[in-house]
N, C-alpha and C positions, 0 to 999 in steps of 0.2 A: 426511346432510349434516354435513358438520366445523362444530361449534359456533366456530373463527376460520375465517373464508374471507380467501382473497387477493382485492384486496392489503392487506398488509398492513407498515406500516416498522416497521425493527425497530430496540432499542432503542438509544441512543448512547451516547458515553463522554465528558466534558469530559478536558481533557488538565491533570495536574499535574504537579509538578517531581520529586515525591519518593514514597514509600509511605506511605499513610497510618501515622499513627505510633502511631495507637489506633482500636480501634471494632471491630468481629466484620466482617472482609472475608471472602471467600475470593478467593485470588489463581488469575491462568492468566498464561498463556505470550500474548503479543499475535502472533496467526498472521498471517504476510502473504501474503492472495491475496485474491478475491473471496467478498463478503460474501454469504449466502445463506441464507435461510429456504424449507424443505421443506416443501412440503403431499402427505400422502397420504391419500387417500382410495381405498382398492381398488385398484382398478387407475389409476387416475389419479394421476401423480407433477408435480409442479412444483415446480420451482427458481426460487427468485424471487431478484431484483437486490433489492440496497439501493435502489433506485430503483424498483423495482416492475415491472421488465421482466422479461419470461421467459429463463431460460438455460438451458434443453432443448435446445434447438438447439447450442448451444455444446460441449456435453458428455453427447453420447450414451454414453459410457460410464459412465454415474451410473446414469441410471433403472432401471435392470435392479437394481442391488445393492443399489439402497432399494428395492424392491419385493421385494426378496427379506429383507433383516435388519430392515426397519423395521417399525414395527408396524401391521396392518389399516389403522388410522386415526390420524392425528397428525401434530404439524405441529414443525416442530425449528428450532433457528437457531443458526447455524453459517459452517464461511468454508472454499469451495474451495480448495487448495495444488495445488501442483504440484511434489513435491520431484525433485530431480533429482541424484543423487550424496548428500550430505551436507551438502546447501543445499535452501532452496526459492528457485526460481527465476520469481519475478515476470514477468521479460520474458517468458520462454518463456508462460508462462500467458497475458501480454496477446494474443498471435498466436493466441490460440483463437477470440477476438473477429474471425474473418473472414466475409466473404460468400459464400463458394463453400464447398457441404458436404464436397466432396471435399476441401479440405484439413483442413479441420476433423474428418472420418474418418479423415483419413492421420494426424492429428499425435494424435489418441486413441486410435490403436492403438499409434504407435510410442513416445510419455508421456505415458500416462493419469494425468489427474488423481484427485486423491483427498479424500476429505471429513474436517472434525473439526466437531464438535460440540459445543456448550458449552449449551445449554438445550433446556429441553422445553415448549411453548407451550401446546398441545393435547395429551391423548392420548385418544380415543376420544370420548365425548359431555362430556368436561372441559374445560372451558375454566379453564388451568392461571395466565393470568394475575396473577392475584390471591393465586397462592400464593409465601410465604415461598420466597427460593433458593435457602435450604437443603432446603426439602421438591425443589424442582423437581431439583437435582441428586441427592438421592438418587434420587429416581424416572428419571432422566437414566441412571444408570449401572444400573440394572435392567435398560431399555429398551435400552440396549449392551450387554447383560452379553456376548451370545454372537457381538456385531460384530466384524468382519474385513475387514481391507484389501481397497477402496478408502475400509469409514468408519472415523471410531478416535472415543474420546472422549477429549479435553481434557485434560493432568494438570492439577490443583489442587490448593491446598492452602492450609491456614488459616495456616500459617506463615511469619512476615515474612522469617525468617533461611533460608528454602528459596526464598521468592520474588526475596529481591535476589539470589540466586546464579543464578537464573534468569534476571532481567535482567543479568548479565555473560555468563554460561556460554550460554546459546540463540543470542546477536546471533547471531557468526560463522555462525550456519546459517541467518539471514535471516531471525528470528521480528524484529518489532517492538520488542517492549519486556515490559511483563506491564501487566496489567485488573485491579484491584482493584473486586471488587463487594459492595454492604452485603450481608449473609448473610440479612438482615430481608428486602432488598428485592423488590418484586413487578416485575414485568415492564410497563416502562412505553412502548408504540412512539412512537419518534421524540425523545424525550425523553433527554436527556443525564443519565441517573441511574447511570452507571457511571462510573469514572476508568479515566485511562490516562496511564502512566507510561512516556515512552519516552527513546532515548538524543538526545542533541545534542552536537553540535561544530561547530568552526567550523574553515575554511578562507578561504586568500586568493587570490581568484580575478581574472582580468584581464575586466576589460569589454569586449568584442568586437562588440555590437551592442543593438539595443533593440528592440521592437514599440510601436506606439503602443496608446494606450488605446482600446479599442472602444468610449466614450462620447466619445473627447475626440482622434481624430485631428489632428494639428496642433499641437494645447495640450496634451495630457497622456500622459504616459511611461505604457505598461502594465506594462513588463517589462523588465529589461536580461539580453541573454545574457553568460553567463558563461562562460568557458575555461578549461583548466591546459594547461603543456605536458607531453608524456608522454618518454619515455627518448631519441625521435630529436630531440625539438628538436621538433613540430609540435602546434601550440594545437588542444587535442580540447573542441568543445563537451560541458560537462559539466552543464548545468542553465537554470534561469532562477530571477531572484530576482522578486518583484513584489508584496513588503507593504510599499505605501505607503501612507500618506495622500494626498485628493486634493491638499493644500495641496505635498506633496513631490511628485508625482506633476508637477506645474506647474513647481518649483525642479529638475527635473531634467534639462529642457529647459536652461537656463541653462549649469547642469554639464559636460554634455554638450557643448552647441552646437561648441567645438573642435575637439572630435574629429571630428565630422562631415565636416570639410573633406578631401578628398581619399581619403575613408574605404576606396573600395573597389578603389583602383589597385594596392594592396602586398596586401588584405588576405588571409590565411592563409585563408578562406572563401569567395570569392570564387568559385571553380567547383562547389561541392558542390550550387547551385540548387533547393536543396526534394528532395534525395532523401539516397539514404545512401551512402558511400563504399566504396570497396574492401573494407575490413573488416565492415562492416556496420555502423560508426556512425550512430548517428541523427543528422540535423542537422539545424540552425535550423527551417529552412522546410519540412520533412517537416508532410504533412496530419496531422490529428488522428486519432488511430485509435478514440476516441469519437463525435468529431464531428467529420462530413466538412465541414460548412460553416463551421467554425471558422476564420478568416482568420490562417493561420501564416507570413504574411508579415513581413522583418524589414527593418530597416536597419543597414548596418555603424556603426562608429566604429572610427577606428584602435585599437588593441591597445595604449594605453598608462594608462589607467586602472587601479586595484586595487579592489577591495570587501573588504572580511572579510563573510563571511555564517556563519548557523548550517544545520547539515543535520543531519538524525536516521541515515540507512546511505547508502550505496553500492546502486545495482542496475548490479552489471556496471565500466564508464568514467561511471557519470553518477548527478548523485544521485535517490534514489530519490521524494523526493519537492520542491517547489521550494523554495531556501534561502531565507532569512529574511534582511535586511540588519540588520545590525549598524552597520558605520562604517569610512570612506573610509579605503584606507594608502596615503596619498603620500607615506609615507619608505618603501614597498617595489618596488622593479624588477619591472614585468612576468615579467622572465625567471628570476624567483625561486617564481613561482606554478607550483608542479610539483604530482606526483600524489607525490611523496616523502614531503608536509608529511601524506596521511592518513592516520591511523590506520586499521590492520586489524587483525580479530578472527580466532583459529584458528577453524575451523568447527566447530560440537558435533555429534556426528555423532546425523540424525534418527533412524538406525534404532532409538535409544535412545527411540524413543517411539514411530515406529511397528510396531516389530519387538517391543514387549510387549504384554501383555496390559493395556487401559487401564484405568484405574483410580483413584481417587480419590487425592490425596497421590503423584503418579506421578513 
């Protein structure tokens, strides 16, 4: 029996502005895909959610290649990718999250995901917790010494001036940001004892609708959608902002109430009704592909609105994760909120890390 058993959460990161500017870190590359702690035990493999759900099912193309590279017994924590080209491609990954095995077969055979590694929890009758992460990653890259795609281990490295190069040089290939972790520190689940340094910008986006609060239908704004126009002239829903206070969240109604009036006779959304467009847009009222019973109902407002919001990337037309409000531009025209005003990063190509051998300082 594995001296840590599932479940088990694993550890967090608070989020800062900058790189620590002193202290023994070791830095990594911030991976974007699904977070995941491995349990083996002989033949027994499990991939655990950040949430403590199982994701065997999701990704039958894993168990096989950690029961084959990983060691007898040991427990690892780590973050699913899915690259795809010279990106990792988050969308594609979220569609593995289906209910019929046969797609979830089809789409692992034709891009299989693949695994990195960043600690070692467990190895054998150790419960590795309590040790220093400098001991854990040296003992981390032993236990990979002779691993092969579909697992890699993590580059790191103790230097400040390889890890900001890191966070400019990775974005364009979809990595997040870079983790600065104490090199003292032990392994703390659920606890925010790591940092994370990721990128932000802001854009000025058109208010195009809103959902109400799921505590406060009627009274209280949960979320405003937000739009850009793209190269033909047509408003592509690209996100949702929704950090408010509740005292904002009330003042938003007020804001708003205008635009409501006649909101859905012109609007640019008006036929899409909870699914996705010709192109494969997501839009507004598409279900939750977390949670089915999530109420993705919206309501319009005319298209004359501006927001500036902040966003960390891109996945794809939309941002990848939901903007942040900043502050109202009612000296900028609607028709000026294009997809022009984002910044893009050249891609860094991954093969430059999964096509080596991993390694410490990579």
């Amino acid at each position: 029996m594995l001296p840590v058993r599932p479940p088990l959460l694993p550890m967090l990161a608070k989020r800062i502005d900058e790189l620590p500017a002193s202290g023994d870190f070791l830095f990594e590359p911030k991976w974007d895909g699904f977070r995941a702690v491995v349990f083996r035990d002989g033949d027994e493999v499990l991939i655990q959610s950040r949430d403590e759900k199982p994701l065997n099912r999701y990704f039958p193309e894993l168990p096989g290649p950690l029961k084959e590279m990983l060691p007898d017994r040991c427990v690892l924590d780590g973050e699913i990718v899915l690259p795809v080209g010279s990106v990792l491609d988050f969308e594609a990954l979220q569609m593995r999250i289906h209910p019929a095995a046969s797609r979830v077969k089809m789409l692992s055979e034709t891009i299989p995901a693949q695994m990195v590694f960043w600690d070692l929890i467990c190895l054998g009758d150790e419960d590795l917790r309590n040790v220093p992460l400098r001991e854990r990653r040296a003992r981390l890259e032993k236990v990979l010494e002779h691993a092969r795609s579909p697992l890699h281990l993590t580059p790191a490295t103790t230097e400040r001036a390889l890890a900001s190069d890191w966070f400019h040089r990775f974005e364009g290939a979809g990595l997040d940001g870079v983790m600065a972790k104490p090199l003292d520190g032990t392994y703390e689940p659920n606890k925010r004892s790591m940092f994370k340094v990721k990128h932000e910008r802001t854009a000025d986006c058109v208010v195009a609708g809103f959902r109400w609060h799921k505590n406060g239908k009627g009274t209280h704004v949960g979320s405003l959608l937000l739009g850009l126009y793209n190269d033909k002239g047509d408003l592509q829903h690209i996100g949702v902002t929704s950090s408010f206070s509740e005292k904002m969240r009330r003042e938003l109604l007020d804001i708003i109430a205008p635009y409501r009036e006649n909101a859905l006779e012109n609007h640019p959304w008006r036929e899409w009704g909870g699914h996705e467009d010709e192109t494969g847009q997501r839009m507004p009222g598409q279900p939750n592909r977390w949670n089915s019973q999530k109420d993705m109902s919206w309501e319009p407002l005319r298209p004359e609105l501006v927001v500036e919001v902040a966003y960390d990337h891109m996945q794809g037309n939309r941002f990848r994760h939901n903007g942040q409000f900043r502050r109202w531009r009612p000296d900028k025209p609607p028709e000026a909120c294009t997809y022009a005003q984002l910044e893009t990063t050249p891609p860094y190509e991954l093969e430059k890390i999964f096509g080596k051998k991993p390694g410490a300082n990579g």
